[in-house]
C-alpha positions as CSV (number, residue, x, y, z in Angstrom):
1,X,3.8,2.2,-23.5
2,X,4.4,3.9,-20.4
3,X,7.8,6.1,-19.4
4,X,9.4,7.2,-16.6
5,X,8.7,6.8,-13.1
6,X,4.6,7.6,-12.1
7,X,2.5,7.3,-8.8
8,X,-0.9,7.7,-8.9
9,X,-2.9,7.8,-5.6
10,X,-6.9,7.7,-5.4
11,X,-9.3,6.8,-2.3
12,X,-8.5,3.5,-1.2
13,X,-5.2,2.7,-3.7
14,X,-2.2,4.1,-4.9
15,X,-0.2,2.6,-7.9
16,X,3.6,2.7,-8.5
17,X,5.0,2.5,-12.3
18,X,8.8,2.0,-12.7
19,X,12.3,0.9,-11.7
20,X,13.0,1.2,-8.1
21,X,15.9,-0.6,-6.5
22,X,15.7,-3.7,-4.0
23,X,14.2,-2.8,-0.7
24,X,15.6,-3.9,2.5
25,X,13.3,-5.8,5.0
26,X,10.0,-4.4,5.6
27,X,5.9,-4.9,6.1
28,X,3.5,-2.3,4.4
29,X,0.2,-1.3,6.3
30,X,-1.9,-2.6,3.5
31,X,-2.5,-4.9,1.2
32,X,-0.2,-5.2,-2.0
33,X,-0.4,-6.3,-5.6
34,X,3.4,-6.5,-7.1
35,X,3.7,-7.2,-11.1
36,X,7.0,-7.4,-13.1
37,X,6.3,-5.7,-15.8
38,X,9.3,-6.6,-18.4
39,X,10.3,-9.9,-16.1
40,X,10.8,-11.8,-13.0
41,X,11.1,-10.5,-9.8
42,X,12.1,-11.8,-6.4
43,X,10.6,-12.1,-3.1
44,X,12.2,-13.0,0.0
45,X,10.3,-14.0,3.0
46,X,10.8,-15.1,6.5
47,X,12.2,-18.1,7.3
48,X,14.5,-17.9,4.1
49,X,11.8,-18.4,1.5
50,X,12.7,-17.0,-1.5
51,X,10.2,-16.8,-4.6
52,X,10.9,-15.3,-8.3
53,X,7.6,-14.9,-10.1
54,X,5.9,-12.4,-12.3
55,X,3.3,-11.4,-9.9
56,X,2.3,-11.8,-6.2
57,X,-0.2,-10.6,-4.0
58,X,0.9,-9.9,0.0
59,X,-1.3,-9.2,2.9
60,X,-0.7,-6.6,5.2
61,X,1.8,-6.9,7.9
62,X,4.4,-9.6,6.2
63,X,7.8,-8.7,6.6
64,X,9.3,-9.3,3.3
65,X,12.5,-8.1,0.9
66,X,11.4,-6.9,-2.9
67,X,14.2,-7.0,-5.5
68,X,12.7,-6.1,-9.1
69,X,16.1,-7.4,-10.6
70,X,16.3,-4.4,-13.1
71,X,13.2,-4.8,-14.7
72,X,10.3,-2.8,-14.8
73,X,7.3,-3.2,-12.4
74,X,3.8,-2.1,-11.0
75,X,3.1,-1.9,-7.5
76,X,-0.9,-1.6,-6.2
77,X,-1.0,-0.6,-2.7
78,X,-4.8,-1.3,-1.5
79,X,-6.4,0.5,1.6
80,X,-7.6,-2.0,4.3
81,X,-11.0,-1.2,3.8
82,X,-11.4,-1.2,0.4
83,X,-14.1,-3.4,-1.2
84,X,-11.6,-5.6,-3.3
85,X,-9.5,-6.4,0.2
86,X,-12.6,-7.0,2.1
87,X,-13.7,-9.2,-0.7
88,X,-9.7,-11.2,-0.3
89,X,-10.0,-11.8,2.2
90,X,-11.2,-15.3,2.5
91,X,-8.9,-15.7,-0.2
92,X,-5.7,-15.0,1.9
93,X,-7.2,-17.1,5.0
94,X,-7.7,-20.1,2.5
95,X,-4.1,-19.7,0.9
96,X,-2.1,-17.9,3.1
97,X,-0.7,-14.4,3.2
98,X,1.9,-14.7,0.2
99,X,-0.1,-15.8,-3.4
100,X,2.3,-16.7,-6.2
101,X,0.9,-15.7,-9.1
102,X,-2.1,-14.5,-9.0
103,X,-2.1,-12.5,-12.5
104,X,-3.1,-14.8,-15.4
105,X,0.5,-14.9,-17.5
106,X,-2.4,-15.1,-20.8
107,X,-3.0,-11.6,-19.8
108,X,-0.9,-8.8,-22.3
109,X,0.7,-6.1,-21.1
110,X,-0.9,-3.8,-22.6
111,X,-4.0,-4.8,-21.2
112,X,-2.3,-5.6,-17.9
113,X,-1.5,-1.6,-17.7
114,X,-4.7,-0.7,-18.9
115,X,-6.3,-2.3,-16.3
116,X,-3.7,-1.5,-13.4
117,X,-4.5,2.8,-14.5
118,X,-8.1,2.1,-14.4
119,X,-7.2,-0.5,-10.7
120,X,-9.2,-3.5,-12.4
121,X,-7.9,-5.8,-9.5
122,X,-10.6,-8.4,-10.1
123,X,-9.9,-8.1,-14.0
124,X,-6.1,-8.3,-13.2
125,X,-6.3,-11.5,-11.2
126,X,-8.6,-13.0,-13.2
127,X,-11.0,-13.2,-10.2
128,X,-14.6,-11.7,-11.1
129,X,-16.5,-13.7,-8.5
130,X,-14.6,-12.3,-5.4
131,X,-16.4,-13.8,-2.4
132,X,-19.3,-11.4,-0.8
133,X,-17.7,-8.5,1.3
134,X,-18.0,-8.0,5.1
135,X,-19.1,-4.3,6.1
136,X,-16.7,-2.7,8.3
137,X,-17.9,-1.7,11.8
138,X,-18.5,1.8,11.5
139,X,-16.4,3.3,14.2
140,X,-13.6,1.8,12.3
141,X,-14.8,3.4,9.4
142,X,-15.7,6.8,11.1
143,X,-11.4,6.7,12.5
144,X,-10.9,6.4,8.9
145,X,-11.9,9.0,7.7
146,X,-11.2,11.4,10.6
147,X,-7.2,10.0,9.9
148,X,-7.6,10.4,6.1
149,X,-9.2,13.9,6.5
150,X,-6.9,15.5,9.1
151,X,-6.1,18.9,8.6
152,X,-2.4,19.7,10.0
153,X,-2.4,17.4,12.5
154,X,-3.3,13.2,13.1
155,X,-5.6,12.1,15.3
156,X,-3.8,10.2,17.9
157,X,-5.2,6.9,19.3
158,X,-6.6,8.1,22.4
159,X,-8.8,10.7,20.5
160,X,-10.7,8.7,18.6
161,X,-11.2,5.7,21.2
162,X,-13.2,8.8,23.0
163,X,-14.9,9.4,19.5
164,X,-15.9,5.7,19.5
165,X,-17.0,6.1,23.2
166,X,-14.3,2.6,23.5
167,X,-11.1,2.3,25.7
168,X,-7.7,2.9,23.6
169,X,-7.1,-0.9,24.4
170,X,-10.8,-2.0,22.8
171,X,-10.3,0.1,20.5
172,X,-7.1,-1.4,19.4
173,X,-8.4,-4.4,19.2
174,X,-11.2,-3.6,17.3
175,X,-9.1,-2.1,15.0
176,X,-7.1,-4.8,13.8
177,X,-9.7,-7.4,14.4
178,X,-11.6,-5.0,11.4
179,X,-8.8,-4.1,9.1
180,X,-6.0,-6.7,9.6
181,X,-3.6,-3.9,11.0
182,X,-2.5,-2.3,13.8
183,X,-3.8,1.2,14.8
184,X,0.0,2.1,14.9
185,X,1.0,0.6,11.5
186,X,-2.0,2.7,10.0
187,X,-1.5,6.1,11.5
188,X,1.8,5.7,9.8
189,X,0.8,4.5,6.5
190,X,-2.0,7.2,6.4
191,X,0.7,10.1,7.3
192,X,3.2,8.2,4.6
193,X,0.9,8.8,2.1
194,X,0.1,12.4,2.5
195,X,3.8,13.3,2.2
196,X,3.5,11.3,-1.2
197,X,0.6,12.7,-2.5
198,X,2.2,16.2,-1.5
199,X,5.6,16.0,-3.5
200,X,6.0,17.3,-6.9
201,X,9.0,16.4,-8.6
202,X,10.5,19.5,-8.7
203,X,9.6,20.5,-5.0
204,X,10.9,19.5,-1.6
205,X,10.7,16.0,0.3
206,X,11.2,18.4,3.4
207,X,8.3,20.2,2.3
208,X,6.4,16.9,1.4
209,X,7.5,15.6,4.9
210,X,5.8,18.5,7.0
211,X,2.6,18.1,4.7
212,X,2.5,14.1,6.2
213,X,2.1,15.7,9.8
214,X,6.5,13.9,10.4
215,X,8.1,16.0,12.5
216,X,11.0,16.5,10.0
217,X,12.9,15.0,7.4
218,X,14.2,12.6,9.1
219,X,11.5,11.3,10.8
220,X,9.6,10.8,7.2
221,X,12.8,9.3,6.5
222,X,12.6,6.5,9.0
223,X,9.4,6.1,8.6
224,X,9.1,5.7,4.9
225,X,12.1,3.0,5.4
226,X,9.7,1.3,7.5
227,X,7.4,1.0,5.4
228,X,8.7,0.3,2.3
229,X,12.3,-0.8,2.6
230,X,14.0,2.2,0.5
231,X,14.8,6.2,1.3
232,X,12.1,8.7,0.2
233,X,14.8,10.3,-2.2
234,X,14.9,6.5,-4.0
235,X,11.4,6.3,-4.8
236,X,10.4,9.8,-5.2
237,X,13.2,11.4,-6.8
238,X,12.5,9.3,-10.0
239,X,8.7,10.5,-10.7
240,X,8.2,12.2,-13.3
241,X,4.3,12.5,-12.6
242,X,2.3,12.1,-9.5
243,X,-2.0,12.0,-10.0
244,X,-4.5,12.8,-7.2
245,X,-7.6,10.8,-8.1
246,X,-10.9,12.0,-6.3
């Protein structure tokens, strides 16, 4: 049984394990998968929804408030392009962004952590004939990687519109139209995620901050709050193990 606070980041997916507290209002760049791991947890949406469940699956870009309620959860954060979103997402245009949920309740935990290490989503949501994926255009895909493999710096918008011979508006728009998500919203993320996969939990957040391209602290900090609703010091403090996967 797992311990402690863990992140785990690979290619196209990162995985929380632990107690964080409540967020405050907020709408992640990607695709999420949120599990309560020892009980319910509750969601609040717009228009004053409010949903307590086990597990729920939310698109990228909804604005929503995450209160785990004590208990312990898992929290799968899935890159826009990866195959399992591309695969969802006739699933979220036939249901809606916000799935109730979508993880089998037959399913141990035991096996529902084995799986969430090894990020089984189809075996998680019971799901194994996902729809055929679309391929995503491959300027998109090309911006991608030349965000994801930045050296000091992040490609701005402008820059790679010229590297995909568009205008910044086209491209824009053929950004979202691709991934379901702003330009904007991404270059965040992507920079976000850097400065997580750079802490260590005995080292700085300042530190961790500069390696995410943020200007300072502070910026990270209002970024991160963006993001995911909570200070970088509530989420990363608590890790007790953070794992780069290829």
């Amino acid at each position: 049984m797992l311990s402690g606070n863990a992140l785990t980041l690979c290619a196209d997916k990162a995985l929380y394990l632990g107690e964080i507290p409540a967020t405050g209002w907020h709408r992640h760049a990607a695709p999420v998968l949120l599990l309560g791991l020892s009980g319910r947890f509750r969601l609040l949406l717009p228009g004053g929804r409010v949903e307590t469940c086990h597990s729920a699956l939310i698109d990228a870009g909804v604005e929503h408030v995450f209160d785990p309620q004590g208990e312990r959860v898992a929290l799968m954060y899935l890159e826009p392009d990866a195959p399992e979103v591309r695969r969802l997402r006739p699933v979220f245009a036939r249901q809606g962004p916000v799935i109730g949920e979508p993880v089998p309740r037959a399913v141990n935990r035991w096996h529902t952590e084995q799986r969430l290490h090894s990020f089984d989503l189809p075996a998680l949501l019971g799901r194994q004939g996902l729809p055929e994926l679309q391929p995503v255009d491959p300027r998109v895909l090309r911006s991608l990687q030349r965000l994801r493999e930045a050296g000091e710096g992040v490609p701005d918008r402008e820059a790679l519109a010229r590297s995909a011979h568009l205008s910044a508006s086209r491209f824009n728009h053929l950004f979202s139209d691709e991934l379901g998500v702003s330009f904007r919203s991404y270059r965040i993320w992507t920079q976000v995620r850097r400065a997580m996969a750079a802490y260590r939990p005995d080292g700085s957040l300042t530190e961790a901050a500069l390696d995410g391209a943020f200007a300072d602290s502070a910026h990270f900090s209002r970024m991160f709050r963006h993001t995911f609703g909570m200070t970088p010091s509530s989420v990363l403090r608590p890790l007790r193990a953070v794992n780069l996967l290829g």
